[in-house]
C-alpha positions in Angstrom: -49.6 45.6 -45.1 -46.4 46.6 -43.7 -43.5 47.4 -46.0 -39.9 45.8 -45.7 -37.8 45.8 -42.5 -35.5 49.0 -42.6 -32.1 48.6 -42.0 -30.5 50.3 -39.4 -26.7 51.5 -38.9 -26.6 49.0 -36.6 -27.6 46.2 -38.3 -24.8 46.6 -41.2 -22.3 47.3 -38.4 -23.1 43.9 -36.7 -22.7 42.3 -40.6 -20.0 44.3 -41.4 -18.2 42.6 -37.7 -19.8 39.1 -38.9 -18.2 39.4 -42.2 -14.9 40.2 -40.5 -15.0 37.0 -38.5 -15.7 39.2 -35.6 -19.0 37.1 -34.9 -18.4 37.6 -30.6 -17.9 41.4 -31.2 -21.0 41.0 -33.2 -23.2 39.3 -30.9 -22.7 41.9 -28.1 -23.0 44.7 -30.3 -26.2 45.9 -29.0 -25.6 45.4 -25.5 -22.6 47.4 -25.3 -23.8 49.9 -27.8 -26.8 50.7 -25.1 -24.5 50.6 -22.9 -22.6 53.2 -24.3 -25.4 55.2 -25.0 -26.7 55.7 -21.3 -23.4 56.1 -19.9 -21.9 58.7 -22.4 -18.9 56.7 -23.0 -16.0 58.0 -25.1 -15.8 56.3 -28.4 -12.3 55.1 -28.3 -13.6 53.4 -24.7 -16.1 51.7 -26.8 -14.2 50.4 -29.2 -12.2 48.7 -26.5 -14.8 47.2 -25.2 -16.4 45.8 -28.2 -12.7 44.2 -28.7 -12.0 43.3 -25.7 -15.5 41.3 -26.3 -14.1 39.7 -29.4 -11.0 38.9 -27.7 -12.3 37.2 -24.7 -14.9 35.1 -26.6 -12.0 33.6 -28.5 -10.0 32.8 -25.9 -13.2 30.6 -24.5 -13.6 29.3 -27.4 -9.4 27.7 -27.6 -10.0 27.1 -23.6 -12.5 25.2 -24.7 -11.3 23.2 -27.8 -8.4 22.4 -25.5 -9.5 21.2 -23.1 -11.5 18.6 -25.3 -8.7 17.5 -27.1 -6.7 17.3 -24.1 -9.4 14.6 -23.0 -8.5 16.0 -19.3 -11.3 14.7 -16.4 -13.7 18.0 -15.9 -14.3 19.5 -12.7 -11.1 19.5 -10.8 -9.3 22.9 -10.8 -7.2 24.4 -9.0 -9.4 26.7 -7.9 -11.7 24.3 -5.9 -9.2 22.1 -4.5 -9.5 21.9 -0.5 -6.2 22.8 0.7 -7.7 23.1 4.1 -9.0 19.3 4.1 -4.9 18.6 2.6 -2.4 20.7 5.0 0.5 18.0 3.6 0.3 20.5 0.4 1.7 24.2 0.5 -0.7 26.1 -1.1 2.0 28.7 -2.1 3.8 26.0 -3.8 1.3 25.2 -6.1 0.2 28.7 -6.8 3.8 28.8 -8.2 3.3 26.2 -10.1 0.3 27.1 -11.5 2.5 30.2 -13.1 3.5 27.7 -16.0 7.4 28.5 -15.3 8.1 25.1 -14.9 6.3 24.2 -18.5 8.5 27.1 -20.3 11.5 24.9 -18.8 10.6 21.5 -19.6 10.5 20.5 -15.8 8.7 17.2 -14.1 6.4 17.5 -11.2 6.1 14.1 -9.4 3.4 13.2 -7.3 3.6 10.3 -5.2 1.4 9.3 -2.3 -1.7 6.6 -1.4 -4.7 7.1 -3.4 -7.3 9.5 -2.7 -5.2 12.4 -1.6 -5.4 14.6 -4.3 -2.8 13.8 -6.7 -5.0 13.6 -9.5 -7.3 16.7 -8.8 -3.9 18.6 -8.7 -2.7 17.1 -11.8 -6.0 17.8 -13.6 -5.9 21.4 -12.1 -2.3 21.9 -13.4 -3.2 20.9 -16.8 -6.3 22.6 -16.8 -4.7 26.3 -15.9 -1.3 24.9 -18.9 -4.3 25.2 -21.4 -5.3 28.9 -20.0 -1.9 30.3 -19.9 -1.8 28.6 -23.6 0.3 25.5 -23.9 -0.7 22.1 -25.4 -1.5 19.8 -22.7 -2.4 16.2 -23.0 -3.8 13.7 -20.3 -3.5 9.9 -20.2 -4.2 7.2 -17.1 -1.2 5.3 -17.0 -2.8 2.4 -19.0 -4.0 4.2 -21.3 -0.8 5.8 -21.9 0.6 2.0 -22.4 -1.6 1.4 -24.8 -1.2 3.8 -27.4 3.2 3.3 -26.5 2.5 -0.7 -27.5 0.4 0.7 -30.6 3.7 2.6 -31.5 6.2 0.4 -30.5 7.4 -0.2 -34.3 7.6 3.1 -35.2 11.0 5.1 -35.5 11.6 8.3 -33.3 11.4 10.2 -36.2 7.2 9.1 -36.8 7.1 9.3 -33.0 7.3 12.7 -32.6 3.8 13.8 -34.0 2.1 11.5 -31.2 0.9 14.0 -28.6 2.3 12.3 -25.6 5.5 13.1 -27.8 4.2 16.9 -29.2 2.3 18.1 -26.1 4.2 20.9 -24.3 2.9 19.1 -21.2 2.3 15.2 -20.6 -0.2 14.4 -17.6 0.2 10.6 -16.3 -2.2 9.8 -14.0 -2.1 7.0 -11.6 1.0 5.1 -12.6 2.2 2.2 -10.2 -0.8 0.3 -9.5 0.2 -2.8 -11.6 4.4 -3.9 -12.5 5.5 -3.2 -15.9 7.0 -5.9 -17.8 10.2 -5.3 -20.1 9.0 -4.6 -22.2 6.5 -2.2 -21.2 9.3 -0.6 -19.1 11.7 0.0 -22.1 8.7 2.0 -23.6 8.2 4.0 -20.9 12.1 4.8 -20.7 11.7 5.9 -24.7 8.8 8.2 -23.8 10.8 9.8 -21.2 14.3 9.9 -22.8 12.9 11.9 -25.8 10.4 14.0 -23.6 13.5 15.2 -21.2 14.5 18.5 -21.6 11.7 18.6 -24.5 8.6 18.9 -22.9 7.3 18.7 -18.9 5.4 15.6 -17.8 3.5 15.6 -14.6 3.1 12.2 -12.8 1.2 10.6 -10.1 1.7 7.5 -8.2 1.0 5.2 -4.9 4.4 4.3 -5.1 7.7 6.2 -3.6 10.9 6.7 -5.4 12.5 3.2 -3.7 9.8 1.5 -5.1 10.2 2.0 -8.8 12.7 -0.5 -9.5 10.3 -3.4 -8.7 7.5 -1.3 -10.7 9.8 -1.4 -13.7 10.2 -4.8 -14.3 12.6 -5.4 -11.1 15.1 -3.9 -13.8 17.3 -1.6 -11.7 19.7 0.1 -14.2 16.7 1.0 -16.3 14.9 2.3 -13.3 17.6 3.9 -12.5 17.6 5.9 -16.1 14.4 6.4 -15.7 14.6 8.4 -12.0 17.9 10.4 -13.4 16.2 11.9 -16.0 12.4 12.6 -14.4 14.2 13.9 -11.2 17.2 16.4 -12.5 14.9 19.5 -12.2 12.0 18.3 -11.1 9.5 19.0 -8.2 8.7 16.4 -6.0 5.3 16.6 -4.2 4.9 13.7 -1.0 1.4 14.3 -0.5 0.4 12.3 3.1 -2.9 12.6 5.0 -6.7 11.2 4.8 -8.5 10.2 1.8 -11.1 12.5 0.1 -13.3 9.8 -1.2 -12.9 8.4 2.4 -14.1 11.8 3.9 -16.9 11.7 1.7 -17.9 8.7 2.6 -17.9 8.9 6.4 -19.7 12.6 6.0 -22.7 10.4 3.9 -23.0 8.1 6.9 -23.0 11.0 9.1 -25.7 11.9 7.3 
């Protein structure tokens, strides 16, 4: 019969860390402790690591708990974006982008160009490295993004401004322009953007060009007109021209 488990040194350290909240510190206690061990490390070099543990698990975690709440489409970063297959997009200019400088200022980035060219994977890939460098980020299709504006429509500015297309340090609007607004629809969009300039940046894709957005607005031209002064006055526009990924993929499968 054997007797109770002793406790080792190690074990109260890991509860002592668990107890402190520090449960990633905690989990790879042993691992770097071992670690540690074999290579002789310094204990101050230790202690960096086992932080440096605790530190990086929690940033996962918010990266994470983003990311759902940002309800952005998975899979498209910036990282595996094929700028080779897209030579119409400067690679330089979107690592720039993807500092976050533009975010800090409250800036627009407008993509417009046919469908299947990238926009969205870019917009996603934005938003994506927004929530690593730490802001709030939220994502909406353009209809989606009508929806919830109808939903408010009856609410002042003042109850408006908890709604996270209102709140979130960055807006993504994906795939705007494939059906007209009506006046009403238009005049919410033009709220949406009055109280998001110079309060929070918006990124925006479309099929449609600049010349175009009168007739997608309702055919109103002094509210489209509004609408471009604001989104444009520091804003980077990205006219993003060439062939169609899903096309590509397609011809590659009959290839096959």
């Amino acid at each position: 019969m054997t007797g109770p488990r002793v406790k080792l040194d190690i074990d109260s350290t890991r509860d002592t860390l668990g107890a402190l909240g520090l449960s990633y510190a905690a989990e790879a206690l042993d691992a770097l402790l071992a670690e540690a061990v074999q290579a002789e490390m310094p204990a101050h070099v230790f202690l960096n690591r086992l932080l440096e543990a605790e530190r990086s698990g929690r940033e996962e975690r918010r990266v994470r708990t983003m990311l759902k709440s940002a309800k952005i489409p998975t899979g498209q970063t910036l990282e595996n974006f094929d700028f080779a297959f897209q030579p119409a997009i400067e690679r330089s200019r979107i690592d720039t982008l993807a500092t976050g400088a533009w975010i800090r200022n409250a800036e627009v980035i407008l993509m417009q160009g046919p469908p299947g060219v990238g926009k969205s994977h870019l917009l996603c890939g934005l938003g994506i490295r927004a929530i690593q460098l730490g802001f709030s980020v939220q994502y909406f299709r353009f209809d989606e993004l009508l929806t919830a504006l109808r939903a408010d429509a009856h609410l002042p500015p003042a109850r408006l401004k908890s709604r996270k297309y209102m709140s979130s340090a960055l807006l993504l609007v994906d795939e705007m322009g494939y059906d007209p607004m009506n006046r009403e629809d238009a005049s919410l969009f033009f709220r949406l953007v009055s109280y998001r300039y110079g309060r929070g940046a918006m990124v925006i894709t479309t099929n449609k060009s600049i010349r175009d957005w009168t007739e997608l607005l309702a055919g109103d031209e002094v509210l489209a007109t509004a609408i471009l002064d604001r989104l444009l006055h520091r804003s980077h526009v990205l006219n993003i021209k060439g062939r169609s990924y899903r096309l590509r993929d397609l011809e590659d499968a009959l290839k096959g």
